[in-house]
N, CA, C and O of each residue as an XYZ file, in Angstrom:
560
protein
N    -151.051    -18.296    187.068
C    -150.787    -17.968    188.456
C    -152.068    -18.143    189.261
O    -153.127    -17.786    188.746
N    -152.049    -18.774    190.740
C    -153.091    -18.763    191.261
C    -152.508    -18.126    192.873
O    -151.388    -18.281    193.359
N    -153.516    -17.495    193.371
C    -153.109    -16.785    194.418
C    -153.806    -17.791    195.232
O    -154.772    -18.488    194.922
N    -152.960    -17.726    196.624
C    -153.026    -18.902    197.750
C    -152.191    -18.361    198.779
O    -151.079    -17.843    198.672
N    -152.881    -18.555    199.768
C    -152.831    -17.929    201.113
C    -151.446    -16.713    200.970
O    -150.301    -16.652    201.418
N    -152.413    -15.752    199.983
C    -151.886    -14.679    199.907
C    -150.734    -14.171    199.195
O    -150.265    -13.052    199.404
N    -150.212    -15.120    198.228
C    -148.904    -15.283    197.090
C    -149.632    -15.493    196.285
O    -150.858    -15.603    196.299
N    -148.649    -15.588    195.244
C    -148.836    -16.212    194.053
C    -148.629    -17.598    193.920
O    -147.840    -17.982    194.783
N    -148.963    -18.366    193.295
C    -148.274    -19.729    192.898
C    -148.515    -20.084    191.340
O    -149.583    -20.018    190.732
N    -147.134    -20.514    190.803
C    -147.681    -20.366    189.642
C    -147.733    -22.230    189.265
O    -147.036    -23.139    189.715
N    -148.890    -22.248    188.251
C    -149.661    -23.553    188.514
C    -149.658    -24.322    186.863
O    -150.057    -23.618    185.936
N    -149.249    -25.607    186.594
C    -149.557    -25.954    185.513
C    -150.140    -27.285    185.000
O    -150.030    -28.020    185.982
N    -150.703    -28.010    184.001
C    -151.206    -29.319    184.299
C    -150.391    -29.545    182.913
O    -150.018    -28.887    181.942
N    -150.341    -30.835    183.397
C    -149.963    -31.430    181.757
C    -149.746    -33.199    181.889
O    -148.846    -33.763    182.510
N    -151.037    -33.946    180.981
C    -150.763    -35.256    181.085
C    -151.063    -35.525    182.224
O    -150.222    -36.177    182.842
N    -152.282    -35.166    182.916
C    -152.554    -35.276    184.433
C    -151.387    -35.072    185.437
O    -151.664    -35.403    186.590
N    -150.200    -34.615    185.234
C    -149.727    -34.419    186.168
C    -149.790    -32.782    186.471
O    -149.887    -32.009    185.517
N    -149.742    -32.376    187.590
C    -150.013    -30.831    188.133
C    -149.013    -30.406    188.882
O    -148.926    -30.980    189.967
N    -148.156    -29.512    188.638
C    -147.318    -28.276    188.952
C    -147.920    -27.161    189.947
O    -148.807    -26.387    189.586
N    -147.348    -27.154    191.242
C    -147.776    -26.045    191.909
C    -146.546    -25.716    192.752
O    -146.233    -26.328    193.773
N    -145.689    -24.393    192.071
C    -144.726    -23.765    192.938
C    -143.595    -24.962    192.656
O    -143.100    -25.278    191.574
N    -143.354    -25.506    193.940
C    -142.094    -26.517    194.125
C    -142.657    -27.933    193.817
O    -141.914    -28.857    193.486
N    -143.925    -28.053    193.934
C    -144.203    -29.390    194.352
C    -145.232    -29.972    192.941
O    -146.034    -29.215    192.396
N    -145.074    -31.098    192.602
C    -145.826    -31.895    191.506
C    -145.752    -33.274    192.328
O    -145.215    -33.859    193.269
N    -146.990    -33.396    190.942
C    -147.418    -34.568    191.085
C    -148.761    -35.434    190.809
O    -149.605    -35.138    191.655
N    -149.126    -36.201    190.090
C    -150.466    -36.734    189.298
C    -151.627    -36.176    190.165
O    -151.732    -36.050    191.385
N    -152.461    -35.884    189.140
C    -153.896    -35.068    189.634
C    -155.237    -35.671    189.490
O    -155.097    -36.421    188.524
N    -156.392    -35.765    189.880
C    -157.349    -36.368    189.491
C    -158.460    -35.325    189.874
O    -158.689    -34.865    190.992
N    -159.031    -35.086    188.807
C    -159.987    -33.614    188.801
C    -161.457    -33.746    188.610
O    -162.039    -33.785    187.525
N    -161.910    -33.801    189.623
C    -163.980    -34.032    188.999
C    -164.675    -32.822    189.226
O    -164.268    -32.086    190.125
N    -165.776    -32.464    188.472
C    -166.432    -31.480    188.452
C    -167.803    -31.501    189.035
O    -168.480    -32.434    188.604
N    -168.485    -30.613    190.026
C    -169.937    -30.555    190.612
C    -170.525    -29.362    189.983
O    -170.140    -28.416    190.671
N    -171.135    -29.001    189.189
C    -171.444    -27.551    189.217
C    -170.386    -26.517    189.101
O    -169.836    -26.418    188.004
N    -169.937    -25.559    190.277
C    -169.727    -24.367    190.887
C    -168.344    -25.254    191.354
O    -167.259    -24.692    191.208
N    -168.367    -26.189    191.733
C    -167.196    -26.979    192.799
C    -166.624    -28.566    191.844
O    -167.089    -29.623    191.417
N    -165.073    -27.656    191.928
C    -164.037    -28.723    191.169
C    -163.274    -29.706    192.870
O    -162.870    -29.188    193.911
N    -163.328    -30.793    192.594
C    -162.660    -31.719    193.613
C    -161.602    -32.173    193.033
O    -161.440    -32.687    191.927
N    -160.856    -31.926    193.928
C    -159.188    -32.532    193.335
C    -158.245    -33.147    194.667
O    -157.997    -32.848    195.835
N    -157.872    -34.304    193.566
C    -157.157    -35.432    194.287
C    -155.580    -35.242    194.156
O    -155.172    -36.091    193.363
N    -154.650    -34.533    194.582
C    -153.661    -34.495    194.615
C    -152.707    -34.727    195.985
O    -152.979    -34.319    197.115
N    -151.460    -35.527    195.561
C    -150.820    -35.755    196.618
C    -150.521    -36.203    197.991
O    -149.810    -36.067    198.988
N    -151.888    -37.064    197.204
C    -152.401    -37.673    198.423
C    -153.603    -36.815    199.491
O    -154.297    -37.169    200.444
N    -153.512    -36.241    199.157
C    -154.710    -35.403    199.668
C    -155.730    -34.585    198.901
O    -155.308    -34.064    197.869
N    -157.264    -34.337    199.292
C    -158.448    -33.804    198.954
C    -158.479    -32.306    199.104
O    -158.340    -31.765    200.202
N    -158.671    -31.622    197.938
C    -159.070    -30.499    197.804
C    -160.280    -30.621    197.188
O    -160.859    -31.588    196.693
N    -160.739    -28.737    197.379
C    -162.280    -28.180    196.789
C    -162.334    -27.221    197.137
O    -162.400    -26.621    198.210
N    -162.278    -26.871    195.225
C    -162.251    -25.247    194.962
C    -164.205    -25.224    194.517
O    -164.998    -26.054    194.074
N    -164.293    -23.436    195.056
C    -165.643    -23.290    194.628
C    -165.429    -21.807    193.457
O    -164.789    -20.836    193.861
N    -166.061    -21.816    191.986
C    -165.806    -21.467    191.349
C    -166.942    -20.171    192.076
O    -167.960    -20.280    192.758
N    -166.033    -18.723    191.434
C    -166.531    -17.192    191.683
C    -167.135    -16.332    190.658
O    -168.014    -15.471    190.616
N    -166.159    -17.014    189.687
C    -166.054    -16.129    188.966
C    -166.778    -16.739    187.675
O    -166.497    -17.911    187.424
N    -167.738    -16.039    186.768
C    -168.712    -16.833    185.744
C    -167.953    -17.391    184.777
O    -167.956    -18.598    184.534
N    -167.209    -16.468    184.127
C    -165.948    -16.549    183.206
C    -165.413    -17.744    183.315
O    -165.301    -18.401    182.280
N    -165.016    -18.237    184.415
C    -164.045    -19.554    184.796
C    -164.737    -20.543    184.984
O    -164.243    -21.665    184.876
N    -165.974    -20.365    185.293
C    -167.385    -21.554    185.693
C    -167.529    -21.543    184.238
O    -167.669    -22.708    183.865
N    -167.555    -20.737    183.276
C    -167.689    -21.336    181.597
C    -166.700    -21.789    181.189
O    -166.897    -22.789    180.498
N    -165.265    -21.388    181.348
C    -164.508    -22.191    180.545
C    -163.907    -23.182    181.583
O    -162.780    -23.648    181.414
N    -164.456    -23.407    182.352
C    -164.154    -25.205    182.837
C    -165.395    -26.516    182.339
O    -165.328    -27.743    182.263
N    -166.303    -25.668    182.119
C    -167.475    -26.470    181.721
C    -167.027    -26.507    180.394
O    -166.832    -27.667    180.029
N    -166.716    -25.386    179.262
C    -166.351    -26.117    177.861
C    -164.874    -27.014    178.042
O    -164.560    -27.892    177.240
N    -164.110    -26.670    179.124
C    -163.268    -27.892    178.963
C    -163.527    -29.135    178.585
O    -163.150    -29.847    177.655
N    -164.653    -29.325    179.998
C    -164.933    -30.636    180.222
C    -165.681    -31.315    178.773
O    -165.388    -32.459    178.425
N    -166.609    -30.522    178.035
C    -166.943    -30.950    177.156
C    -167.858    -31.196    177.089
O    -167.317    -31.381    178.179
N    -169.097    -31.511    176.940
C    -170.759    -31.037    176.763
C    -171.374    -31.662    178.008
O    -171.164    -32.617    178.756
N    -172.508    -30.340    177.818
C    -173.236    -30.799    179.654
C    -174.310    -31.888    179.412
O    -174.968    -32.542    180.222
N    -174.290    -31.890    177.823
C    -175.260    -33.566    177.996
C    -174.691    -34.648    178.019
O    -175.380    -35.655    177.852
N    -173.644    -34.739    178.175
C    -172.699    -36.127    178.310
C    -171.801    -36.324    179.755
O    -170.637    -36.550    179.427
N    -171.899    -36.317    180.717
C    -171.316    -36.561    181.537
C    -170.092    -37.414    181.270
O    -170.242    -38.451    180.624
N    -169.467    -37.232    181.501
C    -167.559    -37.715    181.544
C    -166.859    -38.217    183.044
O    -167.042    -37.839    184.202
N    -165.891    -39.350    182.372
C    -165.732    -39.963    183.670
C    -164.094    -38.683    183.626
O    -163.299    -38.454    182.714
N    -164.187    -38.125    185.067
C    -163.012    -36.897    185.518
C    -161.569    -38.086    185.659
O    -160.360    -37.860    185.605
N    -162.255    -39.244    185.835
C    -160.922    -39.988    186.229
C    -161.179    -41.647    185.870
O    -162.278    -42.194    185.770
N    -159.863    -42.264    185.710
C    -160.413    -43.650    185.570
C    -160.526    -44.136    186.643
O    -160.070    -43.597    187.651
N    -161.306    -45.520    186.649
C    -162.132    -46.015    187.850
C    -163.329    -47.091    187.574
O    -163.608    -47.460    186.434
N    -163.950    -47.513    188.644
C    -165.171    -48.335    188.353
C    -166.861    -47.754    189.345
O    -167.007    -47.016    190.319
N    -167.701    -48.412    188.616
C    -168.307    -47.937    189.317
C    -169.211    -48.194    190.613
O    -169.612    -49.356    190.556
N    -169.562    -47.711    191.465
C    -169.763    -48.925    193.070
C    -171.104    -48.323    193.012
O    -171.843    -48.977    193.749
N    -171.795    -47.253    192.389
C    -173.207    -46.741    192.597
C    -173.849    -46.355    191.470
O    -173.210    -45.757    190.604
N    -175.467    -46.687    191.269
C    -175.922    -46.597    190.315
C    -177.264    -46.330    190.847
O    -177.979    -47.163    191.405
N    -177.729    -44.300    190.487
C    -178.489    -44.024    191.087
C    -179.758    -43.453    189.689
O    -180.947    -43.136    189.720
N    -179.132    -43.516    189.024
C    -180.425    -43.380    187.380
C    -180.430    -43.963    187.031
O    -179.584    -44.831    187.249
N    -181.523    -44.120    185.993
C    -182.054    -44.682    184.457
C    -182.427    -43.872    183.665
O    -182.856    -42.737    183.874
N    -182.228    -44.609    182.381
C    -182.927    -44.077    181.207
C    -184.191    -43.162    181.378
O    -184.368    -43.614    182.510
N    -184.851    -42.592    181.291
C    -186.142    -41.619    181.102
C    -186.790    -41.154    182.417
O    -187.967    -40.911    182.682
N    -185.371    -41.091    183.362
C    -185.501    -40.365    184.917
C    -185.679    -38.902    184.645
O    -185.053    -38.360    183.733
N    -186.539    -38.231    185.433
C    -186.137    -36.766    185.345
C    -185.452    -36.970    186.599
O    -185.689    -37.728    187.540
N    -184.532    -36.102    186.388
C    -183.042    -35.359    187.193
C    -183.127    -33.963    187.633
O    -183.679    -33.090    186.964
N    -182.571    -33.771    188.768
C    -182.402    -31.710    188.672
C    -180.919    -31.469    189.188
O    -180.317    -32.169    190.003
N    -180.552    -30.563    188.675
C    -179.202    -30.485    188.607
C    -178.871    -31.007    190.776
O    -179.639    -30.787    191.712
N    -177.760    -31.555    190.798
C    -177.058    -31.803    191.881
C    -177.095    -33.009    192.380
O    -176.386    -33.522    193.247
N    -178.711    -33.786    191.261
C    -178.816    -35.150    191.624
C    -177.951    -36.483    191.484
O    -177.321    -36.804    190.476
N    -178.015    -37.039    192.404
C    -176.443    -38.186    191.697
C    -177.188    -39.096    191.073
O    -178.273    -39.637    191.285
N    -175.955    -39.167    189.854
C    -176.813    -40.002    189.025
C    -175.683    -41.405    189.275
O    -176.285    -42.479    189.307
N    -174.663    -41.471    189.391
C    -173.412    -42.824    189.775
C    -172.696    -42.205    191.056
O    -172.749    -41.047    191.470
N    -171.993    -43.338    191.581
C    -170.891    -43.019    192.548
C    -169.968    -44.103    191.855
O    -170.394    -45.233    191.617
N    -168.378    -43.604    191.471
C    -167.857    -43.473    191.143
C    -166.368    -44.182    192.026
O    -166.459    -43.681    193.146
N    -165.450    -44.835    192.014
C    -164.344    -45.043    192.698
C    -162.961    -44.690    191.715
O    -162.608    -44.776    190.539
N    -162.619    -44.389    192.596
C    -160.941    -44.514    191.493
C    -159.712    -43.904    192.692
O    -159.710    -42.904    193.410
N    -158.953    -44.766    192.545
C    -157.680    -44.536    193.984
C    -157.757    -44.719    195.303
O    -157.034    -44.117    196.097
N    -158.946    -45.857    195.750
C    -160.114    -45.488    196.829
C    -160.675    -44.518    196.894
O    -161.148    -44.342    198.017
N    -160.884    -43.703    196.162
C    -161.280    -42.329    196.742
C    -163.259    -42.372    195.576
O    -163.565    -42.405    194.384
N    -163.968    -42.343    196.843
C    -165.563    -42.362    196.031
C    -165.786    -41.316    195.664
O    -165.294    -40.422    196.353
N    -166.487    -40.953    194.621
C    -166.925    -39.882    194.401
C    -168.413    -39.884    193.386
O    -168.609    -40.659    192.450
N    -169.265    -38.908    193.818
C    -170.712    -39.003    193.348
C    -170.779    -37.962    191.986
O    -170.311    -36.829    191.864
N    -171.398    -38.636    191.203
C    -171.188    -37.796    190.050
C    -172.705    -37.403    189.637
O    -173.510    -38.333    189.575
N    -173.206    -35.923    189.313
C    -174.027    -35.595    189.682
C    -174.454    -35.011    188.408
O    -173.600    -34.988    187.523
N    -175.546    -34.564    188.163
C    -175.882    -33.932    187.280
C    -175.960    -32.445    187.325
O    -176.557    -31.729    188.129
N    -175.284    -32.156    186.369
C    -174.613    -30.470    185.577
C    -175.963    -29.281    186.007
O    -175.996    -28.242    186.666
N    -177.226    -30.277    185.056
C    -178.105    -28.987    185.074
C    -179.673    -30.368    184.961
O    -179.630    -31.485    184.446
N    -180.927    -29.641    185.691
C    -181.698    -29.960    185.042
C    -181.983    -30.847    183.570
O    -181.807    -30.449    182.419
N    -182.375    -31.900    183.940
C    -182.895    -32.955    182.495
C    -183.517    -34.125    182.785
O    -183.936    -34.541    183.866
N    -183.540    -34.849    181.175
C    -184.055    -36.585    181.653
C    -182.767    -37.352    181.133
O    -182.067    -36.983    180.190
N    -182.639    -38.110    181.653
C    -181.463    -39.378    181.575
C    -181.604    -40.311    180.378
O    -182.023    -41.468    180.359
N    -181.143    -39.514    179.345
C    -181.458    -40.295    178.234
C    -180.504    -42.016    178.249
O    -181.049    -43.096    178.019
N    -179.528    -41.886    178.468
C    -178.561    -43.206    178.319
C    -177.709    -43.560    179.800
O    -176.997    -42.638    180.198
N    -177.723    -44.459    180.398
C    -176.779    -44.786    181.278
C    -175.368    -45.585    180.657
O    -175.485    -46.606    179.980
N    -174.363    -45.131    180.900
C    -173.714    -45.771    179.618
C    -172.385    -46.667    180.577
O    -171.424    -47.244    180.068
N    -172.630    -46.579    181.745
C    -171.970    -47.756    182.426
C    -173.028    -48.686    183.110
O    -174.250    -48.659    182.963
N    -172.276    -49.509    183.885
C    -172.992    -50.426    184.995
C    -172.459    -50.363    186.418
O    -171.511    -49.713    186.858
N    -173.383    -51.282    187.098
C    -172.524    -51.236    188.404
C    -171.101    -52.236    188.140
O    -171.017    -52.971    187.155
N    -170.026    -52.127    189.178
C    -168.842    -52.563    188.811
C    -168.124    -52.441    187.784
O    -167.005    -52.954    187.791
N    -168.661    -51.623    186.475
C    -167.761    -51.847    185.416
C    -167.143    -50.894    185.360
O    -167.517    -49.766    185.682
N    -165.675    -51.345    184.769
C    -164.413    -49.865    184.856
C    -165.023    -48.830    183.640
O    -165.971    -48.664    182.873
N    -164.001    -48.390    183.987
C    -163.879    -46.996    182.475
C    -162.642    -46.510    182.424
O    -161.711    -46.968    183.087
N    -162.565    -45.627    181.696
C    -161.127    -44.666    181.372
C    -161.494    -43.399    181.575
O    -162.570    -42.921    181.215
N    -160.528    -42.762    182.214
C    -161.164    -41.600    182.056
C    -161.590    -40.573    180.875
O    -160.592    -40.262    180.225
N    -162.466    -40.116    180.526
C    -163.190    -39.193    179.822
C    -164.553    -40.356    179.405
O    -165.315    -40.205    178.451
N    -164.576    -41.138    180.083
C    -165.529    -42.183    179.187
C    -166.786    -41.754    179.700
O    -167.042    -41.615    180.896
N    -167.838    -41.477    178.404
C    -168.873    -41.527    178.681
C    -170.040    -42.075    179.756
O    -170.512    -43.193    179.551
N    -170.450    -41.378    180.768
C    -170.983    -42.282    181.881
C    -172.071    -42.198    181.834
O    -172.714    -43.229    182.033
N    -173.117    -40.364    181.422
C    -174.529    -40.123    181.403
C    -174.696    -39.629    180.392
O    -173.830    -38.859    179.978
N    -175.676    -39.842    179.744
C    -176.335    -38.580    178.669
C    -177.438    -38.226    179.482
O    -178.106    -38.950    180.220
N    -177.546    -36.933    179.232
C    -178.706    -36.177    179.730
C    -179.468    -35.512    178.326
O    -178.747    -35.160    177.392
N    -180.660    -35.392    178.252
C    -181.704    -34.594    177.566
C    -182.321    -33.740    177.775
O    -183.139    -33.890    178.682
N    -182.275    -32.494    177.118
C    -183.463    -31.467    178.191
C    -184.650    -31.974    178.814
O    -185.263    -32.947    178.376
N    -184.913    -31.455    179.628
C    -186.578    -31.496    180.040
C    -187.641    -30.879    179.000
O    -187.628    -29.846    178.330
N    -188.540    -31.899    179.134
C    -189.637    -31.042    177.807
C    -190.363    -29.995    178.345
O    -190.060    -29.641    179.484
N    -191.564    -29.232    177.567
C    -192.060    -28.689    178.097
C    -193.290    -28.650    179.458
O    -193.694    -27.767    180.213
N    -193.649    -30.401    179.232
C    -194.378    -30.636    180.071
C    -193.594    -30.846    181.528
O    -194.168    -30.662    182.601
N    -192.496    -31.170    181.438
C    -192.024    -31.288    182.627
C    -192.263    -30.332    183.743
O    -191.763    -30.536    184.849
C-alpha cells in the first residue's frame, strides 16, 4: 500500500509492468541516491526516499553500489567518466536515453571509476552493467 494524496493505493510491480489502484501499465525505474525517477504512463515522476529502511532496501534491490546498472534499456548519448576518475557521489558519470526520455546516471557514493563498461551510442539491456566504481584510497 502506498498512501497518495491522502488514501491508500495499493501498488504492485511485476515484469516491469506497475499496478496502481485502477490503472497499469509498463514502468521504467532509475535510481539517484535518496531519489527514484519513474517513467510511467507516459508521464515523469520523483519520489524522494524518507525513510532509511527503504533507502536500504531499494539500494540492495538494485544490487551493488560498485556496479552501476542500467534501470532501463536504452543507449547511451553521454559519456562523462573514465577509468581511474575520482568521482563524489551525485557526479554523472553517463547520460543515458531510453523512450526519449534522457536520463543522467550518477554515482551512488564517493569513489574511483574503475571500468566504464559502455560507450557512447552503444545500447544495453536493462540491468547491464554501465560503471564500476572502487573505493577511494586513503590518500584520496
Amino acid at each position: 500500500m502506498l498512501r497518495f494524496d491522502g488514501g491508500d493505493v495499493a501498488i504492485s510491480l511485476d515484469n516491469g509492468l506497475l499496478r496502481a489502484g485502477d490503472s497499469q501499465g509498463p514502468v521504467h525505474i532509475a535510481g539517484q541516491g535518496d531519489r527514484l525517477f519513474i517513467h510511467w504512463n507516459g508521464e515523469s515522476h520523483e519520489l524522494l526516499f524518507k525513510d532509511a529502511v527503504l533507502r536500504h532496501a531499494a539500494g540492495a534491490a538494485s544490487g551493488s553500489e560498485d556496479t552501476v546498472r542500467a534501470p532501463m534499456p536504452g543507449a547511451v548519448v553521454g559519456v562523462s567518466s573514465e577509468a581511474g576518475q575520482t568521482v563524489m557521489e551525485g557526479d554523472i558519470l553517463l547520460v543515458i536515453e531510453s523512450m526519449k526520455l534522457e536520463t543522467a546516471i550518477r554515482a551512488s557514493r564517493d569513489g574511483v571509476v574503475e571500468a566504464v563498461h559502455v560507450t557512447l551510442s552503444q545500447s544495453f539491456e536493462r540491468d547491464a552493467p554501465l560503471v564500476t566504481l572502487a573505493p577511494l584510497g586513503e590518500d584520496a
